[in-house]
Every structure is written in C-alpha cells, then in structure tokens.
N, CA, C and O atoms as CSV, one atom per row, in Angstrom:
chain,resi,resn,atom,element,x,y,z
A,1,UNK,N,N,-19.149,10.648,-21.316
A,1,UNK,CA,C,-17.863,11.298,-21.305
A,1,UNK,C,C,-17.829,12.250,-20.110
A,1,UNK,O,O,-18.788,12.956,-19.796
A,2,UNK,N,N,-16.737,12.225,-19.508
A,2,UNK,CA,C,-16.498,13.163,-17.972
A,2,UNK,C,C,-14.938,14.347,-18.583
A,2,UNK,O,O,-13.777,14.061,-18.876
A,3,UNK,N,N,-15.618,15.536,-18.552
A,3,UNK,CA,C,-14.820,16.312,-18.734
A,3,UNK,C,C,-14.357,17.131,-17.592
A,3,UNK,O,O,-15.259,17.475,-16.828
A,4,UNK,N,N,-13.244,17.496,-17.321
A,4,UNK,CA,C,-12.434,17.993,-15.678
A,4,UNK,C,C,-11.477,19.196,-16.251
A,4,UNK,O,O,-10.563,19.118,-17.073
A,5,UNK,N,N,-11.977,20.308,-15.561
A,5,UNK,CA,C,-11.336,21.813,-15.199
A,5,UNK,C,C,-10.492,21.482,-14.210
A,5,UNK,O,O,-11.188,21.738,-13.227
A,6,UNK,N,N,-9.232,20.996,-13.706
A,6,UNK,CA,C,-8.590,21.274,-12.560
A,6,UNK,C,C,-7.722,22.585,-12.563
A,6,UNK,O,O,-6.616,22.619,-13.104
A,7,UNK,N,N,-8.420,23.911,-11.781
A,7,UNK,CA,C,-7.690,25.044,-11.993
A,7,UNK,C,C,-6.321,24.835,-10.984
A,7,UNK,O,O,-6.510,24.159,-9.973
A,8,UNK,N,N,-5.082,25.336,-11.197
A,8,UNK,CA,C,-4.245,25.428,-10.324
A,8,UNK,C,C,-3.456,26.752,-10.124
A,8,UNK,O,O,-3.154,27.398,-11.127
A,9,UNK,N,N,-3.147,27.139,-9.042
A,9,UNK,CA,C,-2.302,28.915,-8.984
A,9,UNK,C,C,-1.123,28.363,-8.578
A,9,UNK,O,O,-1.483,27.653,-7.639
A,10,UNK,N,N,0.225,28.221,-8.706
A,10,UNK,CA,C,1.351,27.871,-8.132
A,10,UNK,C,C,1.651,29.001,-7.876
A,10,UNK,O,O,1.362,30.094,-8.364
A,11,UNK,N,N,2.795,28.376,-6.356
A,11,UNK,CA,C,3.547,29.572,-6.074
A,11,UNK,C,C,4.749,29.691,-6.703
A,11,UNK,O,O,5.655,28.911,-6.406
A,12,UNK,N,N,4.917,30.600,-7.582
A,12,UNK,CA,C,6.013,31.022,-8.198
A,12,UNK,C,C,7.233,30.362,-7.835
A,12,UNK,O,O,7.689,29.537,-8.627
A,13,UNK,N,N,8.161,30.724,-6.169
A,13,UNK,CA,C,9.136,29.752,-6.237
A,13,UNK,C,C,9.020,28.526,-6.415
A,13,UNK,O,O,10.064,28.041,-5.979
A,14,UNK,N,N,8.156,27.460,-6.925
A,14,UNK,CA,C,7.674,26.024,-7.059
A,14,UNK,C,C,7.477,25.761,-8.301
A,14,UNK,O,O,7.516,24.593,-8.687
A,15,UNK,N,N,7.183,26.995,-9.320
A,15,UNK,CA,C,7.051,27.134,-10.778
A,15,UNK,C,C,7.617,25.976,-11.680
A,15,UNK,O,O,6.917,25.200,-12.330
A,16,UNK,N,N,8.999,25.976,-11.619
A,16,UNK,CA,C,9.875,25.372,-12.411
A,16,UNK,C,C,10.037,23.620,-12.095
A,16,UNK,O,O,10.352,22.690,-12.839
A,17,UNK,N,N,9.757,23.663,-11.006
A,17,UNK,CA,C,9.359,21.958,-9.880
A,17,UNK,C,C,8.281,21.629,-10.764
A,17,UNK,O,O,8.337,20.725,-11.599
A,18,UNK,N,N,7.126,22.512,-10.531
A,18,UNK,CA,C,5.344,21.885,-10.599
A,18,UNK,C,C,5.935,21.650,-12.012
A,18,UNK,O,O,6.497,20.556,-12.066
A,19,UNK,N,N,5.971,22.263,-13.030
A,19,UNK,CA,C,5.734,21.746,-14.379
A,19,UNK,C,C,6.912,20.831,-14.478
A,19,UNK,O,O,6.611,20.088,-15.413
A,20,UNK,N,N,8.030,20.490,-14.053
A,20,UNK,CA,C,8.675,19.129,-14.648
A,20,UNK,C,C,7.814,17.919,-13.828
A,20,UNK,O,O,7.509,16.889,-14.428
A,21,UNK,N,N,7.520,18.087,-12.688
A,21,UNK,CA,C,6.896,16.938,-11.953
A,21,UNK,C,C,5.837,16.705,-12.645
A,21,UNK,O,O,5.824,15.526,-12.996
A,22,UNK,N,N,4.746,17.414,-13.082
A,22,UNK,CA,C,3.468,17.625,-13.857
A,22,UNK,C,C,3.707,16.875,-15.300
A,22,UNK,O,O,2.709,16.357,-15.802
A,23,UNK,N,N,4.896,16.783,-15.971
A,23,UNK,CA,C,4.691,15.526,-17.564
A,23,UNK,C,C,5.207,14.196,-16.846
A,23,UNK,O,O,5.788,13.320,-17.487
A,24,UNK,N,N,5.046,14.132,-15.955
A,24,UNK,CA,C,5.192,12.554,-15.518
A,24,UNK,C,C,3.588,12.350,-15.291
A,24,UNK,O,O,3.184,11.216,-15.548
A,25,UNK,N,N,2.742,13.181,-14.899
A,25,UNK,CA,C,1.315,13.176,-14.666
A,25,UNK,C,C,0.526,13.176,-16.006
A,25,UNK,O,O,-0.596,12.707,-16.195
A,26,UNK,N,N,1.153,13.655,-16.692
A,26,UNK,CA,C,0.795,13.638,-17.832
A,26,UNK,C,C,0.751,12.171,-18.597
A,26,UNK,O,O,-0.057,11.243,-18.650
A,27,UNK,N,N,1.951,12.436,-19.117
A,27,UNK,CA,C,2.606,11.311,-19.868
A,27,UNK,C,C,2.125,9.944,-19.279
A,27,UNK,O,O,2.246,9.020,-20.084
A,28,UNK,N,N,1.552,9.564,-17.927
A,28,UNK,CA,C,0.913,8.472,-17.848
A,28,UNK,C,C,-0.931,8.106,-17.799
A,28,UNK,O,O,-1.573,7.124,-18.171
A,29,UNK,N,N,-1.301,9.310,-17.207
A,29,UNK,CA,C,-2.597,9.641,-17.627
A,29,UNK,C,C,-2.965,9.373,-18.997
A,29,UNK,O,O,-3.959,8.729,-19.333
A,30,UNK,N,N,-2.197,9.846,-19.700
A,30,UNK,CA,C,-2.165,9.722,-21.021
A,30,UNK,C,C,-2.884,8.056,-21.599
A,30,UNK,O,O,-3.780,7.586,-22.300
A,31,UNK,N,N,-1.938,7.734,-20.868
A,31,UNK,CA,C,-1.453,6.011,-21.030
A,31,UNK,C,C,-2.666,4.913,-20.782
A,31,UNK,O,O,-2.749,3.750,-21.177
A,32,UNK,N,N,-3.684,5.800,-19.891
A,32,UNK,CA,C,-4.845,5.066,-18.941
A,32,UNK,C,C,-6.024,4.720,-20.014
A,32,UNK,O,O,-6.595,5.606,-20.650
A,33,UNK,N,N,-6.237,3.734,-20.104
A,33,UNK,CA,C,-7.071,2.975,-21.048
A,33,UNK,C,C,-8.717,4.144,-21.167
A,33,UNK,O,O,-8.938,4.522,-22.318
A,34,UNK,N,N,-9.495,4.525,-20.340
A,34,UNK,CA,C,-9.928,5.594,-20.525
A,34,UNK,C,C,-10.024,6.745,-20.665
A,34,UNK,O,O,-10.956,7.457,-20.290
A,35,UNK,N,N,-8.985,7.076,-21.271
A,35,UNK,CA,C,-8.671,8.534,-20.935
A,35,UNK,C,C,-8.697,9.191,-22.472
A,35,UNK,O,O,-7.988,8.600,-23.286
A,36,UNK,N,N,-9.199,9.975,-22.797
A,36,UNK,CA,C,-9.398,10.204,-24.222
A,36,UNK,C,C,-8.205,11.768,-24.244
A,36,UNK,O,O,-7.734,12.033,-25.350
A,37,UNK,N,N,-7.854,12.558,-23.218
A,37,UNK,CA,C,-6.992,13.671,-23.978
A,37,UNK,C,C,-6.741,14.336,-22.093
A,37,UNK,O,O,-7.676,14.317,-21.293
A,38,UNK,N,N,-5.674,14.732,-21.817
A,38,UNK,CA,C,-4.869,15.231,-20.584
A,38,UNK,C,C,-3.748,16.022,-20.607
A,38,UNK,O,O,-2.562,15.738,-20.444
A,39,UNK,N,N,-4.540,17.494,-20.929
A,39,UNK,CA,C,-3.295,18.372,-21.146
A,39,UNK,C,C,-3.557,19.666,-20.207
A,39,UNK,O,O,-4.633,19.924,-19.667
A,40,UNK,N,N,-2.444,20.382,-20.124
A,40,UNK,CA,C,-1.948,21.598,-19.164
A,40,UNK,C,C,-1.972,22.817,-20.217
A,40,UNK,O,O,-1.347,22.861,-21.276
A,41,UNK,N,N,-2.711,23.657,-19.764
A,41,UNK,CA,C,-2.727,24.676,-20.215
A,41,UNK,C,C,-2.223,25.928,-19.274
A,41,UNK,O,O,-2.551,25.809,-18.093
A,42,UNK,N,N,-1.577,26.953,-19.568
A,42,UNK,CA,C,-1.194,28.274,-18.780
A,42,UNK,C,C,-2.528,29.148,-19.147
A,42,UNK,O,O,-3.176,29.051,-20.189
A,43,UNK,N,N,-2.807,30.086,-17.968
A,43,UNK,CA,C,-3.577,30.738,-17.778
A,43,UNK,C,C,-2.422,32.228,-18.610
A,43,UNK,O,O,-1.351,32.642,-18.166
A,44,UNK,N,N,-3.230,32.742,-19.983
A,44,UNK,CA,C,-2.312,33.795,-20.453
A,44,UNK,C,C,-2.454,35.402,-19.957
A,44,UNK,O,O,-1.770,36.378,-20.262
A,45,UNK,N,N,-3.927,35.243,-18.835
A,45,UNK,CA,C,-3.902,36.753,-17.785
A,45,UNK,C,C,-3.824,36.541,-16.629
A,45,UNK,O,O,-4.231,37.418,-15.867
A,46,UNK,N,N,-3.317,35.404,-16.128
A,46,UNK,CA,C,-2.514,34.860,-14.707
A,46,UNK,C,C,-1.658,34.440,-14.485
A,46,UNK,O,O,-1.493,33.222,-14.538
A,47,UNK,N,N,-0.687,35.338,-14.117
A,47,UNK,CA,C,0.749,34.712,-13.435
A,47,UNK,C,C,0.300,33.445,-12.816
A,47,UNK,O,O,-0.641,33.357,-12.027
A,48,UNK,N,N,1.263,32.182,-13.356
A,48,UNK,CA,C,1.684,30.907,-12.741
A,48,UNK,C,C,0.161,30.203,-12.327
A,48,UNK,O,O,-0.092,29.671,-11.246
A,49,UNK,N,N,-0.765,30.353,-13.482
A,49,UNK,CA,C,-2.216,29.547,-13.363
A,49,UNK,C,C,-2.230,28.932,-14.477
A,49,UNK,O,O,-2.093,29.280,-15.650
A,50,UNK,N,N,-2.482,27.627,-13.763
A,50,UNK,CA,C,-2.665,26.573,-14.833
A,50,UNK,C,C,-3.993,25.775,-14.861
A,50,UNK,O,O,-4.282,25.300,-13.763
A,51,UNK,N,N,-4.982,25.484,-15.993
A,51,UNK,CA,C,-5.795,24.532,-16.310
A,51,UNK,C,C,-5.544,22.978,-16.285
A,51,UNK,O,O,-4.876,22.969,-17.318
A,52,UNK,N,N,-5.563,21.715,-15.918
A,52,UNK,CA,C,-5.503,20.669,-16.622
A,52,UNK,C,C,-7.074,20.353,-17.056
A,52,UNK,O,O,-8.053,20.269,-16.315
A,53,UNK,N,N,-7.008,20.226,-18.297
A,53,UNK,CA,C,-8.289,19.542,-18.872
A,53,UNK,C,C,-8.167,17.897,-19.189
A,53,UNK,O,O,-7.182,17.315,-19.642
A,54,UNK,N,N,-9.288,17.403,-18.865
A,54,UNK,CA,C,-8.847,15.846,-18.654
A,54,UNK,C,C,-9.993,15.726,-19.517
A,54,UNK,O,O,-10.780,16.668,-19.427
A,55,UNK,N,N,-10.323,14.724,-20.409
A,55,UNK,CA,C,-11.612,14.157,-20.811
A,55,UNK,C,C,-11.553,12.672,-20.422
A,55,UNK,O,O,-10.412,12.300,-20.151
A,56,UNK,N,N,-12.279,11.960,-20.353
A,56,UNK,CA,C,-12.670,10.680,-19.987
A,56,UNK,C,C,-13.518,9.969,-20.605
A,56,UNK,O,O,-14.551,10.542,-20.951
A,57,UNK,N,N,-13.407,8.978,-20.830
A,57,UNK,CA,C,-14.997,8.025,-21.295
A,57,UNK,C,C,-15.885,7.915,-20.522
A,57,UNK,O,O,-16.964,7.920,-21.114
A,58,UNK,N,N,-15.982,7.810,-19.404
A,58,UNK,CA,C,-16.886,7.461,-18.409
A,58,UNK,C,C,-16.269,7.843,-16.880
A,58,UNK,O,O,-15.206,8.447,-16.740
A,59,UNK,N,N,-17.182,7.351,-15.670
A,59,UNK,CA,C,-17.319,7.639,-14.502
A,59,UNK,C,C,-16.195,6.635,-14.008
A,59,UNK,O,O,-15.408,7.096,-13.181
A,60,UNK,N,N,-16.026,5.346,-14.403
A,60,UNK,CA,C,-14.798,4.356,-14.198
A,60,UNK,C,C,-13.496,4.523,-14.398
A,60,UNK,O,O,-12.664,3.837,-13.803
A,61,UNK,N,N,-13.109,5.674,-15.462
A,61,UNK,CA,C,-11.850,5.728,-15.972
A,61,UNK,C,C,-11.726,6.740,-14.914
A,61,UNK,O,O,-10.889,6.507,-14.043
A,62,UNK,N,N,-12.259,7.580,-14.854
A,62,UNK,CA,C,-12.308,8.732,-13.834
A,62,UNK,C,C,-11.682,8.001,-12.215
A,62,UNK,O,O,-10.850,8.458,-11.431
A,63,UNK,N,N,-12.315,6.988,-12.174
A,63,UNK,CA,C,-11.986,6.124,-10.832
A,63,UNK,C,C,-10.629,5.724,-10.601
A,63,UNK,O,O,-9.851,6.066,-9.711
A,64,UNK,N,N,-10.467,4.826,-11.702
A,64,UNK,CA,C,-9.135,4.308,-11.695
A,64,UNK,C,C,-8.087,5.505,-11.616
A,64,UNK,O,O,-7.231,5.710,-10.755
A,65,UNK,N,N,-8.411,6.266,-12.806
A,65,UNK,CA,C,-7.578,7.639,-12.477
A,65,UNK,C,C,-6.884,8.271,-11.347
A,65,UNK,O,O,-5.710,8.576,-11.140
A,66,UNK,N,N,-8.207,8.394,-10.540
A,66,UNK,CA,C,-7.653,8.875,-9.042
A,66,UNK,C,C,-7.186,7.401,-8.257
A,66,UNK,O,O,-6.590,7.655,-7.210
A,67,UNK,N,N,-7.256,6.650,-8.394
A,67,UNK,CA,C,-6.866,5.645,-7.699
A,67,UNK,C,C,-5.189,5.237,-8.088
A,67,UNK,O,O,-4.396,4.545,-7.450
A,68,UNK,N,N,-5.030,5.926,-9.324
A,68,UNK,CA,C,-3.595,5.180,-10.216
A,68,UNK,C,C,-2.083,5.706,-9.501
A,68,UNK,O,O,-2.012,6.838,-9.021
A,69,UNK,N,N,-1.078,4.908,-9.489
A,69,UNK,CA,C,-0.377,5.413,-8.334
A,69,UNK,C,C,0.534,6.716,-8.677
A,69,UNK,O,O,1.157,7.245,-7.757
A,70,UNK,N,N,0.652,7.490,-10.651
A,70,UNK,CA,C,0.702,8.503,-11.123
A,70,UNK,C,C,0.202,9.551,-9.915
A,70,UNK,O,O,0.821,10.349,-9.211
A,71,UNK,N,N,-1.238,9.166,-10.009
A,71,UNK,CA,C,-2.045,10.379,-9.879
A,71,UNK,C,C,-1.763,10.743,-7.840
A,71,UNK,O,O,-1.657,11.825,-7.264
A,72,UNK,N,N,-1.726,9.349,-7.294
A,72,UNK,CA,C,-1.485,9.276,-6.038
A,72,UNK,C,C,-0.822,10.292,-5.598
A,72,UNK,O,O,-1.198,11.209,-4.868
A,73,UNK,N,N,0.936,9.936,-6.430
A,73,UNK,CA,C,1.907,10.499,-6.128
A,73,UNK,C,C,1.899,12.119,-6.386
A,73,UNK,O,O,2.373,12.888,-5.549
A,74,UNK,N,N,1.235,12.633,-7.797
A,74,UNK,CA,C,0.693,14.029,-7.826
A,74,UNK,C,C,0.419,14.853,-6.858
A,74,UNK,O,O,0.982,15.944,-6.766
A,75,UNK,N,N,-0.646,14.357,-5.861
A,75,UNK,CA,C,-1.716,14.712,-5.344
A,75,UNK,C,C,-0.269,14.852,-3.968
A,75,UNK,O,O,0.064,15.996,-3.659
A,76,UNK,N,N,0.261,13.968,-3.458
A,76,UNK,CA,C,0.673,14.133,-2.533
A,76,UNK,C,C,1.816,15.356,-2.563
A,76,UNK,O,O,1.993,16.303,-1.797
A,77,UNK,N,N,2.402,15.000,-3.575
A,77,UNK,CA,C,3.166,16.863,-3.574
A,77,UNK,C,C,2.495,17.886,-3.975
A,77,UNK,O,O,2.959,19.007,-3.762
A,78,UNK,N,N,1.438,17.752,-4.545
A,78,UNK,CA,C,0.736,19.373,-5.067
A,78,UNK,C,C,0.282,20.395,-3.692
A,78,UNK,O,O,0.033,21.599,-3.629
A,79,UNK,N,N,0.294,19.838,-3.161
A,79,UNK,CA,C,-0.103,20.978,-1.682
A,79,UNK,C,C,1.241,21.748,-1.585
A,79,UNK,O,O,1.149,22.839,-1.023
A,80,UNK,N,N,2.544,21.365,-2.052
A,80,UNK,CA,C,3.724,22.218,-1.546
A,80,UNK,C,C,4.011,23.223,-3.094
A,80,UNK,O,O,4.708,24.234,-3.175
A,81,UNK,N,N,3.251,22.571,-4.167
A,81,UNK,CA,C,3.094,23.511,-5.312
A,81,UNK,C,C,2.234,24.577,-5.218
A,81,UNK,O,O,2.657,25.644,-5.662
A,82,UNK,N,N,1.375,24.555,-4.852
A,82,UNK,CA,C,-0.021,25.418,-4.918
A,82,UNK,C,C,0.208,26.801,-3.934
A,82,UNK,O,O,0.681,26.675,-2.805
A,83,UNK,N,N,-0.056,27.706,-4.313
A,83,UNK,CA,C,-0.270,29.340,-3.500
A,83,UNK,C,C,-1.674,29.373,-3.536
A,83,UNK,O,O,-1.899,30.369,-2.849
A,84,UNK,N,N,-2.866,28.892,-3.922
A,84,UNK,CA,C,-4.537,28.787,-3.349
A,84,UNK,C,C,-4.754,27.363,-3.466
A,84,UNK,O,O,-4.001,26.579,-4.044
A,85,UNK,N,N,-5.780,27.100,-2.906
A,85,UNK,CA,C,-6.791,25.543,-3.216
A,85,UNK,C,C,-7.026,25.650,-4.850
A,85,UNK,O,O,-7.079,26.512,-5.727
A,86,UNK,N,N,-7.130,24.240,-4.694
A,86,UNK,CA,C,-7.257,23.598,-6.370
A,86,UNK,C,C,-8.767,24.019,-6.333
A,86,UNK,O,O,-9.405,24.272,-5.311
A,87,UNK,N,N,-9.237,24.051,-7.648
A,87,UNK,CA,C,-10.203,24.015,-7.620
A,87,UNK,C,C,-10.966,23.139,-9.372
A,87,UNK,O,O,-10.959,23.262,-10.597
A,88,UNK,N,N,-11.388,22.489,-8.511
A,88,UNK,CA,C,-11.935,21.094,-9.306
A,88,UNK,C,C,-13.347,21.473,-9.890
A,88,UNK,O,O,-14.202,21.885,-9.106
A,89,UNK,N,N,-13.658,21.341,-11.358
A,89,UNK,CA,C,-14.888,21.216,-12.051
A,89,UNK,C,C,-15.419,20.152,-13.164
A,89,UNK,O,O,-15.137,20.334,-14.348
A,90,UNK,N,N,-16.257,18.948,-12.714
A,90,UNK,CA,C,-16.512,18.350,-13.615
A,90,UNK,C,C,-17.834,18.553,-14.506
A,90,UNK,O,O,-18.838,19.101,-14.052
A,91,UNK,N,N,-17.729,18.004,-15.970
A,91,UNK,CA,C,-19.144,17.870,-16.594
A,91,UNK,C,C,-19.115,16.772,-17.483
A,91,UNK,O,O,-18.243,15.987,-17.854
A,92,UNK,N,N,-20.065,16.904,-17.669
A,92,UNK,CA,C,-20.629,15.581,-18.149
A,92,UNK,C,C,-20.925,15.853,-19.794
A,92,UNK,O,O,-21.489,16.933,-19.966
A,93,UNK,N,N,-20.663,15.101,-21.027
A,93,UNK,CA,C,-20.805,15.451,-22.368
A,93,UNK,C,C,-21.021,14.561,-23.315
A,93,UNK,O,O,-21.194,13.431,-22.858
A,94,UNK,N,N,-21.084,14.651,-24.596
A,94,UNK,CA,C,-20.879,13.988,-25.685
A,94,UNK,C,C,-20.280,14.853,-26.589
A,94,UNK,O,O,-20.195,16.061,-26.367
A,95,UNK,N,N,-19.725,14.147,-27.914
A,95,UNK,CA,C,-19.194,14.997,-28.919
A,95,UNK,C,C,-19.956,15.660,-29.783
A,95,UNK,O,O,-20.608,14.832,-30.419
A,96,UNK,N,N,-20.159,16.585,-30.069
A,96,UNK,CA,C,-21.103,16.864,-31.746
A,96,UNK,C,C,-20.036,17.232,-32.884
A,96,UNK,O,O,-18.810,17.350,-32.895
A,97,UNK,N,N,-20.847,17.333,-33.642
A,97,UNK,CA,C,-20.800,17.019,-35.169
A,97,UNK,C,C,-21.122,18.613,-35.591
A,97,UNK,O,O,-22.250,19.065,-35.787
A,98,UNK,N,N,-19.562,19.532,-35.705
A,98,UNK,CA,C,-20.131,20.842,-35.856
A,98,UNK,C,C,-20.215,20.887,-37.877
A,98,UNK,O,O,-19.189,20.537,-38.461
A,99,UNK,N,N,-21.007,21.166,-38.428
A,99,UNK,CA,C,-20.339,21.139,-40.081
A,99,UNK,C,C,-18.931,22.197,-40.125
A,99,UNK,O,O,-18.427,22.881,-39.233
A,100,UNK,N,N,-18.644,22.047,-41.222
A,100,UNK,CA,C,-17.408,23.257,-41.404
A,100,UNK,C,C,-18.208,24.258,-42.329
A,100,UNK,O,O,-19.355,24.148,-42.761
A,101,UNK,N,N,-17.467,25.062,-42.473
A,101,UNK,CA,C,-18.355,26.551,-42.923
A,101,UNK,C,C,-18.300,27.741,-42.230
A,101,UNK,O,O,-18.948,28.713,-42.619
C-alpha cells in the first residue's frame, strides 16, 4: 500500500477556482481501479492549506495515476493555484487490526 501527503498553500485569490477544479480530481481518482481512498482535507491553523491524502494498493496504481489524463490536466493548472511549492510525501504501509476498547 502507497500512502501520499500532497501538502498544498493556495493563493487566496485562486481559492474558490482550486477547490471546484480539485472534485473533478477527485471524483475520478476515485474511479482508478487502484486507488483505495482520495480526499482533501483543509489545514484548520492555515489559511488556504490543503492536504490531499491518497492511499493506493501498490507502486502501479500510483503510476497509472500520474499518468491518467485527470491527473495530467491537474498538474498543469496547479502552478497558477499554488502561493509555495507542493510538497509531496510518500510511505509505504499495511493495515492493522487495532481491537476496540
């Protein structure tokens, strides 16, 4: 399993753009045969910072991912969204088995 931190800072006037353009990124990611969960989170002690957490099955889904023409098209407008560099973190996992209690 490949788990992904993509931090993002938008610039404020772009705010209201990045997140409608961003559930089309979603909503098909979603869709990608490896993809186990792809959601946006707001940063709640940073103005206009956002998380996407991606999980994956493997190193392949991850591939296709960036290769998919969703993600293409993302990538090519996010430079006019962004007020810093993205900053990308992957890891590597499995699930456990916490008891309840």
């Amino acid at each position: 399993m490949i788990i992904i931190h993509a931090a993002m800072h938008v610039n404020p006037v772009n705010n209201e753009e990045f997140l409608q353009d961003i559930q089309t990124l979603i909503a098909a990611s979603r869709e990608e045969d490896g993809n186990i969960s792809y959601s946006l989170h707001k940063d709640t002690e940073k103005e206009f910072t956002y998380t996407m957490i991606e999980v994956w099955k493997g190193p392949d889904a991850v591939s296709s991912h960036n290769q998919s023409a969703h993600f293409q098209a993302f990538v090519a407008k996010a430079r006019g969204y962004l007020a810093a560099p993205l900053s990308i973190k992957a890891y590597t996992g499995e699930p456990l088995e916490i008891p309840a209690g």
